[in-house]
mmCIF file of the N, C-alpha and C atoms, coordinates in Angstrom:
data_MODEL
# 
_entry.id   MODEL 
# 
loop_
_atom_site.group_PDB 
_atom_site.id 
_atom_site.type_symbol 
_atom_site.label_atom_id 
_atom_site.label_alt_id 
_atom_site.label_comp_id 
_atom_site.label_asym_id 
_atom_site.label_entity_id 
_atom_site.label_seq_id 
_atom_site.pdbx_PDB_ins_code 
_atom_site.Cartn_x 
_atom_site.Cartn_y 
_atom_site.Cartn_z 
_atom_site.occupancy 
_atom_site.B_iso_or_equiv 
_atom_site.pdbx_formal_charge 
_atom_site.auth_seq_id 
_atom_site.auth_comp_id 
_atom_site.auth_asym_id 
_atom_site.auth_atom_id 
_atom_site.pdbx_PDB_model_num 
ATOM 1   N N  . UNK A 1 1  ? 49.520 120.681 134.771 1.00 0.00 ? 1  UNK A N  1 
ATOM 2   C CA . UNK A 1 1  ? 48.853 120.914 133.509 1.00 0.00 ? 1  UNK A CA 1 
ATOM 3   C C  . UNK A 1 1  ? 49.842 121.556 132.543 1.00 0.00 ? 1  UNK A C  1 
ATOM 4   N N  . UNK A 1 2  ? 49.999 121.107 131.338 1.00 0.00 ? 2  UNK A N  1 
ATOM 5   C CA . UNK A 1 2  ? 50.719 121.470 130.253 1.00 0.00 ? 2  UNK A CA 1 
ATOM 6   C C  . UNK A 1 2  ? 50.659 122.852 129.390 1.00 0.00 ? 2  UNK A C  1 
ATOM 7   N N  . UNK A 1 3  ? 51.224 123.655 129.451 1.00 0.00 ? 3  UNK A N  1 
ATOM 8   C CA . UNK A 1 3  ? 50.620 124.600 128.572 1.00 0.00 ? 3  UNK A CA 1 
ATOM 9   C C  . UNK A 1 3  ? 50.520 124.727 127.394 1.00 0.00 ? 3  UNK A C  1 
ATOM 10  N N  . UNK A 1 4  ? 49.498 125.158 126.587 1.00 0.00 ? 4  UNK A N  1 
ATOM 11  C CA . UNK A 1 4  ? 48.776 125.211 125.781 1.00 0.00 ? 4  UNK A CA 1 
ATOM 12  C C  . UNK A 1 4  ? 49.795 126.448 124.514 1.00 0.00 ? 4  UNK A C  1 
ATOM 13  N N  . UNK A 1 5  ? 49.916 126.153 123.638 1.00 0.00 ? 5  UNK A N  1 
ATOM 14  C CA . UNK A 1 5  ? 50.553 127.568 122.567 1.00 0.00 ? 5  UNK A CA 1 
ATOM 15  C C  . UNK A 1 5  ? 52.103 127.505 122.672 1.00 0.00 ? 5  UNK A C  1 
ATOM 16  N N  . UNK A 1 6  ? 52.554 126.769 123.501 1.00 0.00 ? 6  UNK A N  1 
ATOM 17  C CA . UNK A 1 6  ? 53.962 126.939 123.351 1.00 0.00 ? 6  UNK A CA 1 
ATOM 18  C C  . UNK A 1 6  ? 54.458 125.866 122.540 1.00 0.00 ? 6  UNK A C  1 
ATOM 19  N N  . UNK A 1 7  ? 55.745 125.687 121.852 1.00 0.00 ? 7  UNK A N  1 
ATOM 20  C CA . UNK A 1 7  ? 56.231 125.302 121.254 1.00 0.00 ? 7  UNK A CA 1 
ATOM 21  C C  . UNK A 1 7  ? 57.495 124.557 122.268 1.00 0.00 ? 7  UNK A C  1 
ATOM 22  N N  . UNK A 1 8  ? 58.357 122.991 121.558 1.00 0.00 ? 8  UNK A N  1 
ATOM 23  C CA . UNK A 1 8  ? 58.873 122.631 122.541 1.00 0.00 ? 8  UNK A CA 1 
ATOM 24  C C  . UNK A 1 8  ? 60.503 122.726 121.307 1.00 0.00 ? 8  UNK A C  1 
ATOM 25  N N  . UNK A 1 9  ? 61.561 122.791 122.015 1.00 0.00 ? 9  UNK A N  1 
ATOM 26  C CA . UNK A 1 9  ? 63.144 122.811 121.156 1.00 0.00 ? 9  UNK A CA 1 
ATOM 27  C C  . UNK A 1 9  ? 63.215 124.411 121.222 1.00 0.00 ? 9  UNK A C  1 
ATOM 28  N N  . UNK A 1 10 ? 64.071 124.599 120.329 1.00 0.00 ? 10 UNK A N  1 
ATOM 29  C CA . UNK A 1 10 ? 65.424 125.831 120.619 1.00 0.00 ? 10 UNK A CA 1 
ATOM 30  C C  . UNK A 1 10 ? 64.210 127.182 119.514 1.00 0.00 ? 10 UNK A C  1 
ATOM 31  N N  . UNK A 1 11 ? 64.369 128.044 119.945 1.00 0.00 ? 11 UNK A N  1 
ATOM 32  C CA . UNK A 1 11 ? 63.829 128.835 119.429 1.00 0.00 ? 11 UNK A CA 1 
ATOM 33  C C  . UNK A 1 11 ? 64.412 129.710 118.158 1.00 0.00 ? 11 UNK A C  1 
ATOM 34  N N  . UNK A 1 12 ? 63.375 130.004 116.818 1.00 0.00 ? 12 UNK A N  1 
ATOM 35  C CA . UNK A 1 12 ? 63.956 130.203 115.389 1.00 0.00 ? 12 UNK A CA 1 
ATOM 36  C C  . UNK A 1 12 ? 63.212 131.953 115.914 1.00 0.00 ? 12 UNK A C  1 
ATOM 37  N N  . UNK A 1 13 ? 64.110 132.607 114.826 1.00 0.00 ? 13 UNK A N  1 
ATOM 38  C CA . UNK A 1 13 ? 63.709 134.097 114.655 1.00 0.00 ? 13 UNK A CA 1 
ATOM 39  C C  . UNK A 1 13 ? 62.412 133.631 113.918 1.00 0.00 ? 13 UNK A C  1 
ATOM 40  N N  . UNK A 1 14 ? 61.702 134.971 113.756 1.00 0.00 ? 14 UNK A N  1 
ATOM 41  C CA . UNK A 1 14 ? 61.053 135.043 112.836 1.00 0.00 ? 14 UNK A CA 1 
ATOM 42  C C  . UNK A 1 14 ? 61.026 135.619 112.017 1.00 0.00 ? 14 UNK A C  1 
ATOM 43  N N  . UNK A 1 15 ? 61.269 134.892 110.380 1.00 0.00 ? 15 UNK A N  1 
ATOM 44  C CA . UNK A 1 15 ? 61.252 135.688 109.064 1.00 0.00 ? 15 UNK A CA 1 
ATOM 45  C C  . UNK A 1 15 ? 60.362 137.050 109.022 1.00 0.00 ? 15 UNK A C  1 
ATOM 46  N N  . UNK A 1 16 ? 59.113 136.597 109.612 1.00 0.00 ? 16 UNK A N  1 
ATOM 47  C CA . UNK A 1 16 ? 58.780 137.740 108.266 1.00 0.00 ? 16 UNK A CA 1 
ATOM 48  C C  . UNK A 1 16 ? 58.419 137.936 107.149 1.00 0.00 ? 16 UNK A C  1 
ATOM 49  N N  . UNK A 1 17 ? 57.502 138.798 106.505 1.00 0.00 ? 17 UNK A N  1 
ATOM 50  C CA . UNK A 1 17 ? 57.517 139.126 105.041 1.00 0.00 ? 17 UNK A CA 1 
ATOM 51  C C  . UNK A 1 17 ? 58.320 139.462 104.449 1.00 0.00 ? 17 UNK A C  1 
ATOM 52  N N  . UNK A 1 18 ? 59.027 140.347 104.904 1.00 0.00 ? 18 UNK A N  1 
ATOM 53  C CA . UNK A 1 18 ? 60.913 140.698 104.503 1.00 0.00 ? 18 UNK A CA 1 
ATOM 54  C C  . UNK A 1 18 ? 61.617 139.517 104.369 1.00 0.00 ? 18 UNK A C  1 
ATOM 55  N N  . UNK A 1 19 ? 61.631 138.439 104.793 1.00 0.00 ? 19 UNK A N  1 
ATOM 56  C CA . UNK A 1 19 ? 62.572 137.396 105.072 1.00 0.00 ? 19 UNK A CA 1 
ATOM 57  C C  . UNK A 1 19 ? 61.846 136.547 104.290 1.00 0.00 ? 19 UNK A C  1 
ATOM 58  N N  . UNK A 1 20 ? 60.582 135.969 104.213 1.00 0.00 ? 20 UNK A N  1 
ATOM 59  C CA . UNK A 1 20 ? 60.449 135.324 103.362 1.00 0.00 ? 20 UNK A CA 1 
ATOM 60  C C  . UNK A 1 20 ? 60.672 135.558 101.845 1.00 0.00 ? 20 UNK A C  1 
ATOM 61  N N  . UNK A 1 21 ? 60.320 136.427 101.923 1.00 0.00 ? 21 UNK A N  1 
ATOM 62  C CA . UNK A 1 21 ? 60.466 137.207 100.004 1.00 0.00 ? 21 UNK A CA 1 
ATOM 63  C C  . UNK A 1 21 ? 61.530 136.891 99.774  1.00 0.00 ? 21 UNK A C  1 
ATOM 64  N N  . UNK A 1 22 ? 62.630 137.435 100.612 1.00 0.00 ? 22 UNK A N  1 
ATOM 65  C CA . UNK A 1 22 ? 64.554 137.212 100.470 1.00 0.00 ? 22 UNK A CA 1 
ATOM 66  C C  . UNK A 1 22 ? 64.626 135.774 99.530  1.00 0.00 ? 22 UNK A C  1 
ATOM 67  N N  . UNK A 1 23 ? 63.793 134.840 100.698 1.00 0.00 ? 23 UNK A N  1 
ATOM 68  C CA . UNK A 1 23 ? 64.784 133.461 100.315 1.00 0.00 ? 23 UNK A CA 1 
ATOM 69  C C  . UNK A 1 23 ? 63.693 132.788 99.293  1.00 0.00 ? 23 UNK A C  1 
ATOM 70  N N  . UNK A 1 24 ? 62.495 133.264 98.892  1.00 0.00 ? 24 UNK A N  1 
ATOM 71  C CA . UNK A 1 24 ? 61.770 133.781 97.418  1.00 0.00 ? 24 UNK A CA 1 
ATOM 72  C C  . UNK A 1 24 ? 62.856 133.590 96.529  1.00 0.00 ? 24 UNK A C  1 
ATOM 73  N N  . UNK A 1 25 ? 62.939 135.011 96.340  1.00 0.00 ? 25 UNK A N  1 
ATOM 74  C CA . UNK A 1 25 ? 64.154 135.283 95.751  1.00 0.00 ? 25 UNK A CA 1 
ATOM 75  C C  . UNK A 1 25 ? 65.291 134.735 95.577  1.00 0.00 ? 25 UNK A C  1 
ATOM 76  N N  . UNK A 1 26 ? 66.028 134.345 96.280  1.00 0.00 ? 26 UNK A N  1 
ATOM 77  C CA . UNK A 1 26 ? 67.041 133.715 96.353  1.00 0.00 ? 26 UNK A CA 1 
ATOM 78  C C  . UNK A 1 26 ? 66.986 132.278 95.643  1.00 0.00 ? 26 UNK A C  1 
ATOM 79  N N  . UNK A 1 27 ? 65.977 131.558 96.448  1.00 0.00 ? 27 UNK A N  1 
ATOM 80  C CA . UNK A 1 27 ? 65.649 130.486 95.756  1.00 0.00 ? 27 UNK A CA 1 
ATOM 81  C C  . UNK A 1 27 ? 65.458 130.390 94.030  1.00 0.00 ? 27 UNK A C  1 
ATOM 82  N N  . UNK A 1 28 ? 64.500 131.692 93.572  1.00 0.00 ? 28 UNK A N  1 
ATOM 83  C CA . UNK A 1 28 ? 64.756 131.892 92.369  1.00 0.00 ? 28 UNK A CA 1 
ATOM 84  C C  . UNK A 1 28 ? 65.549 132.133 91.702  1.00 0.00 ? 28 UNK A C  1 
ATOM 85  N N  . UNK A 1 29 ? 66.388 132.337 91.960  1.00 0.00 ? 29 UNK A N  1 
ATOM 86  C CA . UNK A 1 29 ? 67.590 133.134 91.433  1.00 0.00 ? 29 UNK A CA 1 
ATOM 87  C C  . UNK A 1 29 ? 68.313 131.825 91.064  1.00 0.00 ? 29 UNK A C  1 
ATOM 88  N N  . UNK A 1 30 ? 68.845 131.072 92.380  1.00 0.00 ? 30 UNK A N  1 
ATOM 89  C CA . UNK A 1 30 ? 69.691 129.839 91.452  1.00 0.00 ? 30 UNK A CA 1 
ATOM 90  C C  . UNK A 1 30 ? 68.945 129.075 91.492  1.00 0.00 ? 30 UNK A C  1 
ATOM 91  N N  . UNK A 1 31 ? 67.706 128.618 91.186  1.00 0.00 ? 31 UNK A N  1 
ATOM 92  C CA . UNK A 1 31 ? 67.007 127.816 90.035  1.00 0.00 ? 31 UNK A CA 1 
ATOM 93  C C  . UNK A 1 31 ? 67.440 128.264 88.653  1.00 0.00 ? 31 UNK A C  1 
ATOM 94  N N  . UNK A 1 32 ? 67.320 129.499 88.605  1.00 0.00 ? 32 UNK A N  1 
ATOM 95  C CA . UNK A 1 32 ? 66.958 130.403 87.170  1.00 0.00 ? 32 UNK A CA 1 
ATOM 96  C C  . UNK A 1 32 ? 68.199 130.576 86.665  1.00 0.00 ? 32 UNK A C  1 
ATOM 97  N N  . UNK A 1 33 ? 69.926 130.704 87.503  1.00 0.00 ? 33 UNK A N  1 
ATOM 98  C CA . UNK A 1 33 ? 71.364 130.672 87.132  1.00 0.00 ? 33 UNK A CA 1 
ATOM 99  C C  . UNK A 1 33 ? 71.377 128.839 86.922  1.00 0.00 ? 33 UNK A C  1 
ATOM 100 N N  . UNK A 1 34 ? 70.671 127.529 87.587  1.00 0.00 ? 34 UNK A N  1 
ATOM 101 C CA . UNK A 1 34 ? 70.827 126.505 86.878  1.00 0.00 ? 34 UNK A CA 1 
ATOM 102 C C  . UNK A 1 34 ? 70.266 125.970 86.049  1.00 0.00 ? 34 UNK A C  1 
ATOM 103 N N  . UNK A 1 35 ? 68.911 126.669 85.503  1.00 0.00 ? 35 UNK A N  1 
ATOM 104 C CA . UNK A 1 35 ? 69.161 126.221 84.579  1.00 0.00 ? 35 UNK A CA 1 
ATOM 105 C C  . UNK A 1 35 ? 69.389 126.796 83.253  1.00 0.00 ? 35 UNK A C  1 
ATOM 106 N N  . UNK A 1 36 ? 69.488 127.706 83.441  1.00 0.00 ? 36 UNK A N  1 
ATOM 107 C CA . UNK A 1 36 ? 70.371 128.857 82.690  1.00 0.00 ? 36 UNK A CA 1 
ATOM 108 C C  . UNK A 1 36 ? 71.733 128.025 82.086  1.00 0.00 ? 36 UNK A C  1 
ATOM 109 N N  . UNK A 1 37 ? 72.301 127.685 82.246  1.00 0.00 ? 37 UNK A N  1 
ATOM 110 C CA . UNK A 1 37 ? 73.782 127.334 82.650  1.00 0.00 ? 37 UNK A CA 1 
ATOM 111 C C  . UNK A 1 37 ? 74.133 125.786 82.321  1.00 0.00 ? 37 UNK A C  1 
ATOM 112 N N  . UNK A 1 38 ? 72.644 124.897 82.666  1.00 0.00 ? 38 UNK A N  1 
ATOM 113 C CA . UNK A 1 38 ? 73.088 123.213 82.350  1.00 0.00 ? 38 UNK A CA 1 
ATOM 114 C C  . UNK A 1 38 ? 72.955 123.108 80.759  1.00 0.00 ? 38 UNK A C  1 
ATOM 115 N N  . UNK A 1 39 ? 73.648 121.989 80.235  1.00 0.00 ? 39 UNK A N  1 
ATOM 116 C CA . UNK A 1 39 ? 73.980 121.353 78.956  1.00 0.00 ? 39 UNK A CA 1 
ATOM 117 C C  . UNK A 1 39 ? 72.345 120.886 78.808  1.00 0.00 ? 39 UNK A C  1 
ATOM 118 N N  . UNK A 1 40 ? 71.691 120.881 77.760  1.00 0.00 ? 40 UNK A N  1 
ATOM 119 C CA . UNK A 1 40 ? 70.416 120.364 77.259  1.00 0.00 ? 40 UNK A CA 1 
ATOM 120 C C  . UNK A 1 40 ? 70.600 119.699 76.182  1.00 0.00 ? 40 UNK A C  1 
ATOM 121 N N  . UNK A 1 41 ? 70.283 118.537 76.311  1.00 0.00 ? 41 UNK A N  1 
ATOM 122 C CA . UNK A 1 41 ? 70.430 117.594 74.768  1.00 0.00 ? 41 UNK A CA 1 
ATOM 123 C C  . UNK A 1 41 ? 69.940 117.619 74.089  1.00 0.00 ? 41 UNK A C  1 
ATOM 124 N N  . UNK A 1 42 ? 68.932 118.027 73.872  1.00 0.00 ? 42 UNK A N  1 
ATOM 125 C CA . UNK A 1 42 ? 67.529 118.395 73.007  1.00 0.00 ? 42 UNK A CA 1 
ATOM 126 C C  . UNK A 1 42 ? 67.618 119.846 71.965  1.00 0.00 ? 42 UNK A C  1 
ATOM 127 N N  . UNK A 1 43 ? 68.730 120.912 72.622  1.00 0.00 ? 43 UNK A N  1 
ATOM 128 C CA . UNK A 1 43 ? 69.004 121.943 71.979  1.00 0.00 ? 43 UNK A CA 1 
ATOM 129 C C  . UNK A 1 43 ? 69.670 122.063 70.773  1.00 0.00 ? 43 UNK A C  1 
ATOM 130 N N  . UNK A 1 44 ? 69.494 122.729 69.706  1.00 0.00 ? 44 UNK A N  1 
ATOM 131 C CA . UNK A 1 44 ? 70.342 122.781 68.708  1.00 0.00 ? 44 UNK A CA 1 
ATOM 132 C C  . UNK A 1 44 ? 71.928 123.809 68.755  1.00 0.00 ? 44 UNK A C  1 
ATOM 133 N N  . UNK A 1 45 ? 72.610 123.757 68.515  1.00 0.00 ? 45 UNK A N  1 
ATOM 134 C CA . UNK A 1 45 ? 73.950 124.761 68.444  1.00 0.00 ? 45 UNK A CA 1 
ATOM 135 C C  . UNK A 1 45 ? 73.196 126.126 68.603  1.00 0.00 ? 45 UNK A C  1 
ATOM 136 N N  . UNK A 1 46 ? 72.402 126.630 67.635  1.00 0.00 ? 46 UNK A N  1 
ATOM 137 C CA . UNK A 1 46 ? 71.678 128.161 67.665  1.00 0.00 ? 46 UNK A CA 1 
ATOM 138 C C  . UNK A 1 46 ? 70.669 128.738 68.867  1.00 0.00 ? 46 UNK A C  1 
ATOM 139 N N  . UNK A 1 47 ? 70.155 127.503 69.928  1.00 0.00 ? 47 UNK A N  1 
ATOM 140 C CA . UNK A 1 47 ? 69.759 127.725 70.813  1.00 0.00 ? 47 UNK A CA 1 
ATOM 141 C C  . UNK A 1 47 ? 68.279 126.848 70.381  1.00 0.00 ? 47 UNK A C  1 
ATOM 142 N N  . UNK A 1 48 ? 68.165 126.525 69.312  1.00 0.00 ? 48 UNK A N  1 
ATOM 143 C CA . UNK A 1 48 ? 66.392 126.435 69.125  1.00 0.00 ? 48 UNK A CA 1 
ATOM 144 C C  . UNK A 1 48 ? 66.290 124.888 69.372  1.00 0.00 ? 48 UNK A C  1 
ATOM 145 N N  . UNK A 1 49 ? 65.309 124.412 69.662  1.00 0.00 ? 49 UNK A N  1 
ATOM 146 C CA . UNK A 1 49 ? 64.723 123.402 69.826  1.00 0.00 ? 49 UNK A CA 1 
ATOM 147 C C  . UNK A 1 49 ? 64.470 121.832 68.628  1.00 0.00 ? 49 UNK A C  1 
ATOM 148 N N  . UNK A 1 50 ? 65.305 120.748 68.643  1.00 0.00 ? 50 UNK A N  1 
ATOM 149 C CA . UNK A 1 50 ? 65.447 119.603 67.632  1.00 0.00 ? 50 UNK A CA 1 
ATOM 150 C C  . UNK A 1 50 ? 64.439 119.097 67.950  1.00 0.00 ? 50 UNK A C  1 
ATOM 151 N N  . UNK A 1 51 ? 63.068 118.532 67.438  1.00 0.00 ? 51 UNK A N  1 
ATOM 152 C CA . UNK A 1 51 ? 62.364 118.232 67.253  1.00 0.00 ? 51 UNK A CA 1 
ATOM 153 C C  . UNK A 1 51 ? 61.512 116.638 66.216  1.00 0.00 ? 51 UNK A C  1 
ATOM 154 N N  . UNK A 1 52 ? 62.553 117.043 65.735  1.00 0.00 ? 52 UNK A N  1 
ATOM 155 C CA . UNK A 1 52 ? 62.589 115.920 64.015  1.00 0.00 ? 52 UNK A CA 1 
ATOM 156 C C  . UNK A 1 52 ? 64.236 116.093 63.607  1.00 0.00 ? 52 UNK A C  1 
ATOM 157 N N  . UNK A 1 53 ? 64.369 114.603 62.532  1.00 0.00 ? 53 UNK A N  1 
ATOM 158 C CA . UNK A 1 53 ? 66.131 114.887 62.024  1.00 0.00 ? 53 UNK A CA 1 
ATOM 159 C C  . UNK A 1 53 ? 65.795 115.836 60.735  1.00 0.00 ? 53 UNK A C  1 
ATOM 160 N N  . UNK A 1 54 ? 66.738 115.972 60.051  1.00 0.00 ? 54 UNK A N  1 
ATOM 161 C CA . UNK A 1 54 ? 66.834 116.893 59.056  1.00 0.00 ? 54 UNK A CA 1 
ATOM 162 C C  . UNK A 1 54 ? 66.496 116.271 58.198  1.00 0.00 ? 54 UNK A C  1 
ATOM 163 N N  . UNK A 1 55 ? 66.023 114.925 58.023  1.00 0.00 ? 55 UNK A N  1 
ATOM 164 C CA . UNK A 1 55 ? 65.133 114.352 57.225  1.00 0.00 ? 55 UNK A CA 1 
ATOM 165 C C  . UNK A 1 55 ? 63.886 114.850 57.101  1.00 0.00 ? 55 UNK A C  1 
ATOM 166 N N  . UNK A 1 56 ? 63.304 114.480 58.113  1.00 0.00 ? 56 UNK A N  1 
ATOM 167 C CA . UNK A 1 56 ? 61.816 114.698 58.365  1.00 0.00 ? 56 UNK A CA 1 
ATOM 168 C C  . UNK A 1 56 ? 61.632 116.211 58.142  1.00 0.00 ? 56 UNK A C  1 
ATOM 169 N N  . UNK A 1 57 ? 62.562 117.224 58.471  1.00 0.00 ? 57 UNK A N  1 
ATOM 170 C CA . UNK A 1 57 ? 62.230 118.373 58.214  1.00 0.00 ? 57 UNK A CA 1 
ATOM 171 C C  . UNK A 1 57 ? 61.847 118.900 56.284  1.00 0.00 ? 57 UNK A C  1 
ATOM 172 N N  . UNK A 1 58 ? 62.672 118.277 55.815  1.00 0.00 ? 58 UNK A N  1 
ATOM 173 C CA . UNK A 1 58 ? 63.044 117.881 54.242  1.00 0.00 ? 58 UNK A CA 1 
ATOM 174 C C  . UNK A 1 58 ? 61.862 117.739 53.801  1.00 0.00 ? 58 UNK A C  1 
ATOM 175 N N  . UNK A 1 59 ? 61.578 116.273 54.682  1.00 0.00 ? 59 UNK A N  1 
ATOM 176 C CA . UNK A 1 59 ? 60.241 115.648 53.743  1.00 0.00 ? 59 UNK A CA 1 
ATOM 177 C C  . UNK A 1 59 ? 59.073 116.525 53.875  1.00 0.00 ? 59 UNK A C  1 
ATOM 178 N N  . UNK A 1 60 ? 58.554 116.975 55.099  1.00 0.00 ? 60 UNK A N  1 
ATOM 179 C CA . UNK A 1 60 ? 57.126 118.077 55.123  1.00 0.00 ? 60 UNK A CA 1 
ATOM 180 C C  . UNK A 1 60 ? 57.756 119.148 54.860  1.00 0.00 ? 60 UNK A C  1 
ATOM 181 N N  . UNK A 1 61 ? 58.843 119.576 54.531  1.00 0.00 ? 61 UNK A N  1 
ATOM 182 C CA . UNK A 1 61 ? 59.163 121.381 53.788  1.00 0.00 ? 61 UNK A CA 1 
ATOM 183 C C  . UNK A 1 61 ? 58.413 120.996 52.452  1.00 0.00 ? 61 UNK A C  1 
ATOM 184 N N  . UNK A 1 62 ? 59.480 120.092 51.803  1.00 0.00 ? 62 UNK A N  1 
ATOM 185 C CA . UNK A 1 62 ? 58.448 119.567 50.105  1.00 0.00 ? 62 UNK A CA 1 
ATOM 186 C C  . UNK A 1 62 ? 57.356 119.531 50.438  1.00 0.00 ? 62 UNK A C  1 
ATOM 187 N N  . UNK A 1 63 ? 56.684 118.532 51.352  1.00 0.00 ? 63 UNK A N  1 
ATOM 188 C CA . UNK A 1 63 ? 55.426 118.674 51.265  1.00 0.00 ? 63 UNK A CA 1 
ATOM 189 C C  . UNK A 1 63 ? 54.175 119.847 51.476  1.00 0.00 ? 63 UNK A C  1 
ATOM 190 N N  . UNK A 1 64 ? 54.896 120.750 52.282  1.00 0.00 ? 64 UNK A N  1 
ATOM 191 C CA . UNK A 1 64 ? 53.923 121.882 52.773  1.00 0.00 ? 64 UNK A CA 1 
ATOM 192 C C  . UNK A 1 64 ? 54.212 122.698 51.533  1.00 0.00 ? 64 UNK A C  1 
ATOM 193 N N  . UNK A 1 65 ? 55.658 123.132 50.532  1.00 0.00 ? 65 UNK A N  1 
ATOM 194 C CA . UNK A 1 65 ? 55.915 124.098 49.540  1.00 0.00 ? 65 UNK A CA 1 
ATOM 195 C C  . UNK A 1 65 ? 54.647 124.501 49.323  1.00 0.00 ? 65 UNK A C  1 
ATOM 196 N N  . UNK A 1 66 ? 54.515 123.947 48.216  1.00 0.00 ? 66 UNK A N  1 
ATOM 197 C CA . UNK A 1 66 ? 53.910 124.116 47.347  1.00 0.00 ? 66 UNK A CA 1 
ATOM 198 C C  . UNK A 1 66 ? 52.024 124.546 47.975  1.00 0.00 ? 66 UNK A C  1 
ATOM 199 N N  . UNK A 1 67 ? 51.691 123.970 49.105  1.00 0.00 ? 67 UNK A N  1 
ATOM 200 C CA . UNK A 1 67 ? 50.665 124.509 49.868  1.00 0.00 ? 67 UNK A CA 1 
ATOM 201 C C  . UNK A 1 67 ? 50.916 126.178 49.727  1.00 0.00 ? 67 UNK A C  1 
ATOM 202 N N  . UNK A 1 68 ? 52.055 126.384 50.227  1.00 0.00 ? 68 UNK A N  1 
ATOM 203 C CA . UNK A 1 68 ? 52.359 127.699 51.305  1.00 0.00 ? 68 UNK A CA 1 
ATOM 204 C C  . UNK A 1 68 ? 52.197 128.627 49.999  1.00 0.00 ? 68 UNK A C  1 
ATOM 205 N N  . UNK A 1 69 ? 52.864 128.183 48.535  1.00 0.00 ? 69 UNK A N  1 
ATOM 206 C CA . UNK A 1 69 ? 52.686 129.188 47.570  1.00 0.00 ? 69 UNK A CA 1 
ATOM 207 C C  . UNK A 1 69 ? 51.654 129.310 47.077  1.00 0.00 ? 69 UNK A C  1 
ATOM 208 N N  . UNK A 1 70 ? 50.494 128.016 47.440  1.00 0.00 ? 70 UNK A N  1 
ATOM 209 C CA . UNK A 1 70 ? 49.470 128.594 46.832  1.00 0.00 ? 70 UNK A CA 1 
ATOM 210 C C  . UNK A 1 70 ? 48.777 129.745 47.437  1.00 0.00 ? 70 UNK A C  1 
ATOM 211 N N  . UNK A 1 71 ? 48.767 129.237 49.085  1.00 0.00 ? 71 UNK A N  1 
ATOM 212 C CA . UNK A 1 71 ? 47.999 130.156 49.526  1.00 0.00 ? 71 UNK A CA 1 
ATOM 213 C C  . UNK A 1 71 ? 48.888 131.819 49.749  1.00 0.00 ? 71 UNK A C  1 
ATOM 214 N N  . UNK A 1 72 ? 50.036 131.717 49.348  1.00 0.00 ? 72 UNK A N  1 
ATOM 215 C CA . UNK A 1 72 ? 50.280 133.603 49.464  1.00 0.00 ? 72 UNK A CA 1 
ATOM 216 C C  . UNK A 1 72 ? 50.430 133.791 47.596  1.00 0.00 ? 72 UNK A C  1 
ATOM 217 N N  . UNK A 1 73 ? 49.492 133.185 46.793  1.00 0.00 ? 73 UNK A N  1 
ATOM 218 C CA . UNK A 1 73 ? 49.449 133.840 45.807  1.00 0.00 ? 73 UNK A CA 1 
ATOM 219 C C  . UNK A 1 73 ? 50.911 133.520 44.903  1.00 0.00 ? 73 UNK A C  1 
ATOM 220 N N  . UNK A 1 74 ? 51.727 132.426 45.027  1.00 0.00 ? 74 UNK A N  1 
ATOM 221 C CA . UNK A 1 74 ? 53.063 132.102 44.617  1.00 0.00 ? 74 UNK A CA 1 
ATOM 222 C C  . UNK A 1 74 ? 54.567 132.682 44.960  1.00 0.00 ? 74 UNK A C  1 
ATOM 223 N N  . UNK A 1 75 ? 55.405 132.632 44.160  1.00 0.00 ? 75 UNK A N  1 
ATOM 224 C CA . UNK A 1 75 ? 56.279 133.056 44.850  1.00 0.00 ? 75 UNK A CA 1 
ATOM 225 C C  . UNK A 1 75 ? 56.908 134.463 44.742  1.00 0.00 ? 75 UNK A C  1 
ATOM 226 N N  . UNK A 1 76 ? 57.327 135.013 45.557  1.00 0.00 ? 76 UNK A N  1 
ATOM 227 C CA . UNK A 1 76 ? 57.547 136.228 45.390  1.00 0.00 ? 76 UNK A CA 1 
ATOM 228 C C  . UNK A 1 76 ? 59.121 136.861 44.919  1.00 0.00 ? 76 UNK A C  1 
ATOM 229 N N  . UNK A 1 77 ? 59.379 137.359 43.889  1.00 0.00 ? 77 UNK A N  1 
ATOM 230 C CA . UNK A 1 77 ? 60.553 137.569 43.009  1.00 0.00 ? 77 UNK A CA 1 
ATOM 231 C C  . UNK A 1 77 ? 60.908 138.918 43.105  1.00 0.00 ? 77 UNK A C  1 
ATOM 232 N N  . UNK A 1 78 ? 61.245 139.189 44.430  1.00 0.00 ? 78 UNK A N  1 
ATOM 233 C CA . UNK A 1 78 ? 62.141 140.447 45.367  1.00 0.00 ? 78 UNK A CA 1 
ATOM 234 C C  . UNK A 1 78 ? 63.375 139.900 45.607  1.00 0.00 ? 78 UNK A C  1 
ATOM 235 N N  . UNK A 1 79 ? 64.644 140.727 45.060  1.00 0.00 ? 79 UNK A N  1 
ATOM 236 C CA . UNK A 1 79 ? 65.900 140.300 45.437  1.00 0.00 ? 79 UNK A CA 1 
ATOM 237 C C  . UNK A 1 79 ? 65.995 140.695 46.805  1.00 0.00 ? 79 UNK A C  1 
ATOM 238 N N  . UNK A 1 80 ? 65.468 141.795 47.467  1.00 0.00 ? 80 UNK A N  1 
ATOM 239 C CA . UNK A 1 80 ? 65.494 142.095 48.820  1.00 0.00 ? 80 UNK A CA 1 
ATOM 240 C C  . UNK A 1 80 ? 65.003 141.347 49.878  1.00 0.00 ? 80 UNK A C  1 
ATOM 241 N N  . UNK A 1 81 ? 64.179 140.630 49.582  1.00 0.00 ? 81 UNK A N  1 
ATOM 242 C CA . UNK A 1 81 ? 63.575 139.512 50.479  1.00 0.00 ? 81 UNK A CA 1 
ATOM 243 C C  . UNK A 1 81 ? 63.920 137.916 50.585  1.00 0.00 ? 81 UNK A C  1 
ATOM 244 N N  . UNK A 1 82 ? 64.782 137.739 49.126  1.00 0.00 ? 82 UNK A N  1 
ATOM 245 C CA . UNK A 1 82 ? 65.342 136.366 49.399  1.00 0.00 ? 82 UNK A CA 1 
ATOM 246 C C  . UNK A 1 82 ? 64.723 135.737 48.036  1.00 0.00 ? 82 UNK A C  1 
ATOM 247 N N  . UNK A 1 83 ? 63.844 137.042 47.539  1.00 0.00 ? 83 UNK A N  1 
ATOM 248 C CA . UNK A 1 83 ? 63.138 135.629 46.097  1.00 0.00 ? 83 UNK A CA 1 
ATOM 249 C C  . UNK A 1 83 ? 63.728 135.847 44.636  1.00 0.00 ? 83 UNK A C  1 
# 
């Protein structure tokens, strides 16, 4: 008769909660250093995200302007702020 609960091949330690967390960790870690680190084509030089060409950005800036000044009351004429 065969016994029952045993396991058959070479015998592994056992991790553990300590040991699993480790390679948790670890695992996270260089996920998070690759992709940290790979080339993204989609990125702009400044880090931010290309979305539309600098066309399209053009065309709905004109188009939203004049929205945006209505609703904050027009434009605001502070040399400190850019107006």
């Amino acid at each position: 008769m065969a016994e029952t609960g045993k396991q058959s091949g070479p015998a592994r330690p056992a991790l553990g909660i300590g040991g699993r967390r480790m390679i948790g960790a670890l695992v996270s870690l260089v996920l998070g250093m690759t992709i940290a680190v790979a080339p993204h084509p989609v990125r702009a030089e400044g880090g931010g995200l290309i979305l539309m060409s600098p066309e399209q950005e053009k065309k709905i800036g004109a188009e939203q302007h004049p929205k945006i000044l209505e609703e904050c009351g027009g434009a605001y004429d502070v040399p400190e702020i850019g107006g």
